[in-house]
C-alpha positions, 0 to 999 in steps of 0.5 A: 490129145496126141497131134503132135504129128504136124503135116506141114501141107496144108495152106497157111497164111500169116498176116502178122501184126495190124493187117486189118482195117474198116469194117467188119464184124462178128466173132466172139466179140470179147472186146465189146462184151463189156461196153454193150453188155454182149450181143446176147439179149442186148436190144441195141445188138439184136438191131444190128443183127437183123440190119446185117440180115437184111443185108446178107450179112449175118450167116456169111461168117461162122465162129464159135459164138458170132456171125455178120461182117461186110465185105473185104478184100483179104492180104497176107502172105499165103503158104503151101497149098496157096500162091501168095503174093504176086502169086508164089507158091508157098513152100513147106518150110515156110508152112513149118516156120509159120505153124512153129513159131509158137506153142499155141499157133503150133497147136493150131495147125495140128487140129486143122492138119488133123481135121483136114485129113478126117474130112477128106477122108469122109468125103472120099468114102461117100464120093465127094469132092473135098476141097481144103480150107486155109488157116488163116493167122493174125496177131490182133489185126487182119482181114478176110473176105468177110471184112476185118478180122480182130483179136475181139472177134475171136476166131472164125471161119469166112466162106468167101476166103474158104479160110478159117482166121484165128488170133491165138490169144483166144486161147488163153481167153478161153482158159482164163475168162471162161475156165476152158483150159486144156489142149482139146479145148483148143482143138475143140475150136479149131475143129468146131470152125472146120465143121463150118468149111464142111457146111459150107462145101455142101451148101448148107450155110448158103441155103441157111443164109438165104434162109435168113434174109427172109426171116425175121430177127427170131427165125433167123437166129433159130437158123443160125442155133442149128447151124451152130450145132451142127458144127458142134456134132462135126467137131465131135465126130472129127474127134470120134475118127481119131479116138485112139489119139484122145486122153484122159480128161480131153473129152471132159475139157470138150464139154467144159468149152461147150459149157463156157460158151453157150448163149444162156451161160453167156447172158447170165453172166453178162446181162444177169438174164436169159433172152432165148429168143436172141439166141444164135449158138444155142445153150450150153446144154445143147451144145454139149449134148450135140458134140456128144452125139458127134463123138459117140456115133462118129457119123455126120449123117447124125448131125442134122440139126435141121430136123425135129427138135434141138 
C-alpha cells in the first residue's frame, strides 16, 4: 500500500527501551503462548478473564487478539500534538525523527497519519467531533493508562491514555509466526487498533465494558467477539477510503492476517482443539468476512456487529 507520504503532525510518543513496570495485561500474549497453552480455551486463562471482568478489566483494552489490564500511570516522551515531559510541546521535527528511525516504526506512522485523516474526515462529514489518538512506541517495555505495556502483549490500544502502543517486533511476529508478510498486513493492525479510538470516541467500548461486568464469562467474551469485529469492518473501511493507494496483493495480505489470528485458528495450533465458548476475537472466518464488508461498502454505518448474527 503506497503511504509513503508521512504527515509529521500527529502525536507520537517514544518510550524507548524498558519504560514499564508492575502489572498489567492483555494483548497478543506471545510470550505466554507456550507456557499456558494461549488464553484461548485454556481453564486456567478463562479464570483470569472473568476475575478481570469482575474487576473492570477485561474490555478497558482492545488489541488484535486480547484485552484486560490494571491501571497504571503512563511515561515518556510525548511528541507533536501532545506536551511532554513537564509539559513541552513537542515539535515536527521531533515526530519525524521518532517515526524514522526505522523501517517498521516508519510504516507505522504512515498507517496511523493515514488513518487519523480518514477518520476525521468521516466524522466531519456526519458532524461529529474527531478527537486524534497518540501512537505510542516502545522497544520491549513501556507503560500506558492501562497498566504495562510488553513486547509479549503485542500491540494494543488503551482508552485511558486515547493511544495506541506498539512494540514493532510484532511485525515481524507477524510475518514469521503466523505467515502474515506484507505491508498491508501491518497497516491492517495498525488500522484494526485505530477502529477501537473509533469505538471508543463514540462510546461503544464503555457500554460494552459495562456490559460485561454484568456478565458471565460466555456472554461477555460473545461481547467482546463483536467488539473485535467491528474494528475488523473499521480497518476495512479505513482501507476502502483509500482504495486508490492499494496494490496488488494488499487486499489478500489483509485476509491472510485476519486468517493467522482468528481464535479458532489460534486454539488449534495451541492447544489441538476448539472452545467457541472462550472466544473473544472471533474466528478466522469472521474476521475476514467483516474486514471484507468494511472495505467492499466503504461505510461504518455497515459495521454493526451488535446486531443480528456475526
Amino acid at each position: 500500500m503506497r503511504l509513503d507520504d508521512f504527515d509529521p503532525n500527529i502525536n507520537v510518543e517514544d518510550q524507548g527501551r524498558g519504560g514499564g513496570s508492575g502489572g498489567g495485561g492483555g494483548g497478543l500474549l506471545f510470550g505466554l503462548l507456550p507456557l499456558i497453552g494461549s488464553r484461548f480455551g485454556c481453564g486456567g486463562i478463562v479464570v483470569v478473564l472473568i476475575v478481570m471482568a469482575l474487576f473492570g478489566g477485561l474490555g478497558n483494552i482492545g488489541g488484535m487478539l486480547g484485552g484486560g489490564s490494571s491501571p497504571s500511570a503512563p511515561s515518556g516522551q510525548i511528541t507533536q500534538g501532545g506536551a511532554g515531559r513537564g509539559g513541552e510541546q513537542g515539535s515536527g521535527t521531533d515526530a519525524q525523527s521518532i517515526c524514522t528511525l526505522n523501517p517498521e516504526r516508519r510504516a507505522a506512522c504512515n498507517a496511523f497519519s493515514s488513518a487519523q485523516k480518514t477518520w476525521a474526515a468521516i466524522f466531519a462529514k456526519n458532524g461529529e467531533q474527531f478527537q486524534a489518538p497518540k501512537l505510542s512506541f516502545f522497544d520491549e517495555n513501556g507503560r500506558s493508562g492501562c497498566g504495562a505495556a510488553q513486547a509479549a502483549m503485542g500491540p494494543f490500544y488503551c482508552p485511558t491514555d486515547n493511544g495506541i502502543f506498539l512494540d514493532t517486533s510484532f511485525f515481524d511476529e507477524l510475518a514469521n509466526r503466523f505467515g502474515a508478510r506484507g505491508d498491508f498486513a501491518q497497516d491492517y493492525v495498525i488500522a484494526h487498533e485505530f477502529g477501537h479510538h473509533i469505538q471508543n470516541l463514540v462510546g461503544t467500548s464503555s457500554q460494552v465494558s459495562r456490559a460485561q461486568q454484568r456478565a458471565g464469562s460466555s456472554e461477555g467474551n460473545a461481547l467482546s467477539v463483536r467488539l473485535e469485529l467491528q474494528a475488523d469492518c473499521f480497518a476495512g473501511v479505513w482501507a476502502a477510503a483509500n482504495r486508490d493507494r492499494l496494490e496488488p496483493g494488499d487486499i489478500e495480505e489483509g485476509m491472510t492476517a485476519a486468517q493467522a489470528i482468528g481464535d479458532d485458528t489460534l486454539q488449534k495450533q495451541a492447544q489441538g482443539r476448539v472452545v467457541p465458548d472462550s472466544f473473544t476475537h472471533g474466528t478466522s472466518a469472521q474476521r475476514q468476512t467483516w474486514l471484507r464488508r468494511g472495505l467492499d461498502s466503504g461505510d461504518p454505518k455497515v459495521c454493526d456487529t451488535f446486531s443480528g448474527a456475526i
